[in-house]
N, C-alpha and C positions, 0 to 999 in steps of 0.2 A: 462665695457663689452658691455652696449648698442650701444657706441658711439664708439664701434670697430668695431660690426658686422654695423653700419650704414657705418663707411668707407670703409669697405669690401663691402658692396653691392654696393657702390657710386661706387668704383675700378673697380667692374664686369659691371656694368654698362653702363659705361665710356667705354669698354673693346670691348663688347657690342654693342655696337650704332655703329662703324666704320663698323663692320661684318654685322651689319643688313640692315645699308646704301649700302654697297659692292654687299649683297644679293638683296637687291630691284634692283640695275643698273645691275644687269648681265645681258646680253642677250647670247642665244646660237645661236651660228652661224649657224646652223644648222634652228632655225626658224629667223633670221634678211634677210632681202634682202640684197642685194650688192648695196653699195651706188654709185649712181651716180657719175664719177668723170672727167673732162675734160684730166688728165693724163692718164686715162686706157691705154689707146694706149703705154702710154711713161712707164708704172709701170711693175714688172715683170710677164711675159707670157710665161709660159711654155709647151704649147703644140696649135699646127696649123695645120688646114686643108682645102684642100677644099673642098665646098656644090655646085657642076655645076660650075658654075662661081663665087661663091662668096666667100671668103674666112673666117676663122673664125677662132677665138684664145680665150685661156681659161689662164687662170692665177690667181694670187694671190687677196685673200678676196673675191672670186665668180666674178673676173671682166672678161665677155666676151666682142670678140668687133670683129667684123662686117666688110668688107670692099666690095663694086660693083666695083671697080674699079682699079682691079689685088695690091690692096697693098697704094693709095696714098692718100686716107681718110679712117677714123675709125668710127666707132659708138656705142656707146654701147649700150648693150642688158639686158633685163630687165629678172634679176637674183631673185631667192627665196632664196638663201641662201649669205653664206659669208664665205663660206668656202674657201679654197685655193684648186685650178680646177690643175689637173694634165695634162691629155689625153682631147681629142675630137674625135670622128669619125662623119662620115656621111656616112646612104648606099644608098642615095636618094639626090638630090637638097633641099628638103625638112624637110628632118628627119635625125635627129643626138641625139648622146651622149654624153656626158662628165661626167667623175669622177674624183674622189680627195681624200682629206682628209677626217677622218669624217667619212669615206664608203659613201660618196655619192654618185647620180648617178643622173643626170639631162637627159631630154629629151626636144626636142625642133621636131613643126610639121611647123614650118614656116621657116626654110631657119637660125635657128639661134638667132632670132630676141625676139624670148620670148621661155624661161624655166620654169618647171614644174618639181619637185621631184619626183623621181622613188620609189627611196632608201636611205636609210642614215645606218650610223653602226649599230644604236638598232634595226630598222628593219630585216639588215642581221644575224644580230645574233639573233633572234626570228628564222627566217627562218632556219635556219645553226640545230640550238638547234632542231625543233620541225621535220625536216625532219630527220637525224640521230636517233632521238628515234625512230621514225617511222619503217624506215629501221633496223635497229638492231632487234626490233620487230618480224619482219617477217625476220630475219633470212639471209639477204640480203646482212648484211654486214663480213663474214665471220662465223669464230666458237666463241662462246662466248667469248672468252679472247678476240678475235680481233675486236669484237663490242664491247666491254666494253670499249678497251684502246681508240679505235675511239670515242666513244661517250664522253669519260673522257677530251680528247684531245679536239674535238671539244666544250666543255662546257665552257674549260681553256679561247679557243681563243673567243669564245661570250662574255664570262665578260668582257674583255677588251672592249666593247661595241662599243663606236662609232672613238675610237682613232686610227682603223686599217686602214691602207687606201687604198682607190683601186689606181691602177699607170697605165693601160692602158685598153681600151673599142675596141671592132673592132665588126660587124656587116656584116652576109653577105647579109643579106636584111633588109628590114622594120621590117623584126617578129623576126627572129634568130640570136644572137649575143651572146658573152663572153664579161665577165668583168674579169679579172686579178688583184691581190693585194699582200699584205704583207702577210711573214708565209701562202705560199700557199692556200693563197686565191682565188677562180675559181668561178662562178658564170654562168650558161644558161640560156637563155630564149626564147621562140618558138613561145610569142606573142607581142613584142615590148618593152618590159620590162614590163609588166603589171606583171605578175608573174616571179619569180625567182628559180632557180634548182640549188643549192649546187652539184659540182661537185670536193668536198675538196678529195673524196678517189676515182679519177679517171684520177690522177696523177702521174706519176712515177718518185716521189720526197719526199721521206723518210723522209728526215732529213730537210724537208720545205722551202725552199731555197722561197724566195722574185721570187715573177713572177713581171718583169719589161715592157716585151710587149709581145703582139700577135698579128700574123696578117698572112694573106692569102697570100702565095706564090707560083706562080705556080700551083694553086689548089689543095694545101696543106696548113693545118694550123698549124701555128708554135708558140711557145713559149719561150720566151729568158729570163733567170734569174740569179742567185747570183752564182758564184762561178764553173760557165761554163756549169749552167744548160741550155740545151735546150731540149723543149718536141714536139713531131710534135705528132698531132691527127690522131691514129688510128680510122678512121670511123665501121669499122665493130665490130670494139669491145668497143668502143665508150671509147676510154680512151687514154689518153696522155704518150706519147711512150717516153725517154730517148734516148739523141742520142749523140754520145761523139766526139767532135770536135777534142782534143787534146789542150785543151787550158781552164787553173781551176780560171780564173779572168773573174769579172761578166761582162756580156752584157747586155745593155740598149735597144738594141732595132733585130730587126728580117728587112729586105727587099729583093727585088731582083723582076726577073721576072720570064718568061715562065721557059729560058733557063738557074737559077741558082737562088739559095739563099743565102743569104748574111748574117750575124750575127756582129754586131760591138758595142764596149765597151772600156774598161777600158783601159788609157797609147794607144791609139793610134790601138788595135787590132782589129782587123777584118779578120775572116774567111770565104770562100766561098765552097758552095756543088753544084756539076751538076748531079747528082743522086739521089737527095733525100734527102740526109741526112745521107746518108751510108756512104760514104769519104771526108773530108773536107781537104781544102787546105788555109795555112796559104794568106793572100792578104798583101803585101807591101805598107802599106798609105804613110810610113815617117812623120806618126806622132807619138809625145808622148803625149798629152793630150787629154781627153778621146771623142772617138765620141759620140755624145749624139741625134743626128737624121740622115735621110734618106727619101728619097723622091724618085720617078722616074718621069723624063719626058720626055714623050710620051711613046714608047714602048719598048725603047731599053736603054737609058738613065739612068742609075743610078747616084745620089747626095749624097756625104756625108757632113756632119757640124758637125766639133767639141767645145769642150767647149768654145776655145778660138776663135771662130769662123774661122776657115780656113776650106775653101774649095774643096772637090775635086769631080770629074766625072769620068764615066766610061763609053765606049761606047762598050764594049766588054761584059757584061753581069757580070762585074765586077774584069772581070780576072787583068785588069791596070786601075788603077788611076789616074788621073794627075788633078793636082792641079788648084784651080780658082779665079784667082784673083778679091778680089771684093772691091771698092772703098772705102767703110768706111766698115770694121769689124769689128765686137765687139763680145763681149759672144754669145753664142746661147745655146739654151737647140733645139729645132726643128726647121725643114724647110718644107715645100709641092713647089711642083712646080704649079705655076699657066698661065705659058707659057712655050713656047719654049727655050726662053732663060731670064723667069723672073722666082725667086724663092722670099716665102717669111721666113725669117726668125725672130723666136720668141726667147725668151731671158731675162735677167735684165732690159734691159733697153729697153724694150717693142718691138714691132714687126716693121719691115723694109722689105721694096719692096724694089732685088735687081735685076739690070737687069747684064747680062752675057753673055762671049763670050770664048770659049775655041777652037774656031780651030786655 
């Protein structure tokens, strides 16, 4: 019996030691910086914009990078975590965002060049959790049944802790921006990201639908999600408004200018409104593979790029399309225009200066 329970212990042991080795080498990405790597530039980058002149890209394992010179060197930028970076914005030469996986949320005071953690998922779900008791509290958030189910709801989604992730950031100054995520995730903030405002029941989006982008159009703010959600901000009632395209495949992203908003997603669709948001009208890409960004350049100019990297412009405010040939294309998930006729575009196989000619 002795010499059982001694090879039962040896067994657990033995069993044991791989687990506890495993445990000592884990790091969370969440505290590893992003390691330095001569490929950042070349590895995949999923989201670009530009800072003034400078251009900047977020992607995979926390790699950002850097470019002075519209797109034809990189550099990379000295990251606190190692997460995988989804979105970027910037509302200054100076100051930008980026979120991802994780619920992270970097900030950057220099042009890009060094990051600082805002937020991460335990954090937001601290915030999420302890503002909803608050408000239910006082009564704020409907009649008891409807605080309870809210608070229920939102407790569900904080457990899930840091695995939620945010998919787009937009900013209309230095102090006030959104962050956007999964399972209707909303996020404000009115001092640079130093504090955070859960705006989870200030949506008009029921059944939770993935917020994929937002962003300012026209001087309106819009939101594009799962399954032909899109929400524009009521400013006087400070809540995100429902608005029905006629089309129930999701959208990736929201652009356009003064004179039109634009929505483009899934198999090649893309809808345009010149009212607001009250009538939308199917746009003809003649694509089938999904558009995954948008950019405009200068004031009139609208850029699409879809998955498979094909090209198109509009100089009507997006009413026609026509296509752009570009020398080498490859995937793209985004583009920013950083000239007239130079866009850069991000992707698998990391980010590319392409110069263009469409008349």
């Amino acid at each position: 019996m002795r010499n059982q329970l001694m090879a039962a212990k040896l067994a657990a042991l033995a069993l044991a030691l791989p687990l506890a080795a495993s445990a000592a080498t884990f790091q969370d990405v969440l505290d590893t910086p992003a390691k330095e790597s001569a490929l950042a530039a070349r590895s995949l980058l999923n989201g670009v914009v530009g800072a003034g002149k400078r251009v900047v890209a977020v992607g995979q394992r926390g790699h950002i990078v850097y470019s002075d010179d519209q797109g034809k060197s990189w550099r990379q930028a000295s990251v606190p975590v190692s997460s995988d970076l989804l979105a970027v914005t910037f509302s200054s030469p100076q100051k930008g965002w980026a979120v991802g996986h994780d619920g992270v949320v970097l900030h950057t005071a220099d042009g890009g060049a060094n990051w600082v953690k805002q937020l991460d998922g335990s954090s937001a779900a601290k915030v999420l959790e302890s503002f909803y008791a608050k408000q239910a509290a006082t009564g704020e958030l409907g009649s008891s049944e409807q605080s309870a189910a809210l608070v229920e709801e939102v407790a569900r989604l904080a457990r899930q802790g840091a695995e939620t992730p945010f998919l787009d950031v937009w900013f209309a100054d230095d102090n006030t921006g959104f962050i956007v995520g999964a399972f209707n995730l909303i996020f404000r903030t009115g001092d640079g990201g130093k504090t955070w405002e859960p705006w989870f029941h200030r949506t008009e989006n029921p059944t939770r639908m993935h917020l994929y982008a937002i962003r300012q159009v026209g001087g309106a703010l819009y939101i594009s999600g799962e399954q032909g959600l899109v929400l524009k901000l009521d400013e006087a009632g400070k809540r995100f408004a429902a608005m029905d395209t006629g089309y129930r495949g999701t959208y990736f992203g929201v652009n356009g200018n003064k004179d039109a908003v634009v929505v483009f997603g899934l198999r090649g669709n893309a809808y345009r409104s010149i009212d607001g948001g009250r009538q939308w009208a199917k746009i003809e890409t003649g694509l089938q593979d999904g558009i995954t960004g948008a950019t405009t350049c200068g004031a009139n100019r609208l850029v699409l790029i879809s998955q498979s990297g094909r090209m198109l412009a509009s100089d009507d405010a997006g009413e026609r399309f026509r296509p752009v040939k570009l020398a080498q294309p490859g995937p793209a998930s985004a583009i920013a225009c950083v000239s007239g006729d130079v866009v850069v575009i991000a992707g698998p196989r990391g980010v590319h200066a392409h110069a263009f000619d469409i008349k």
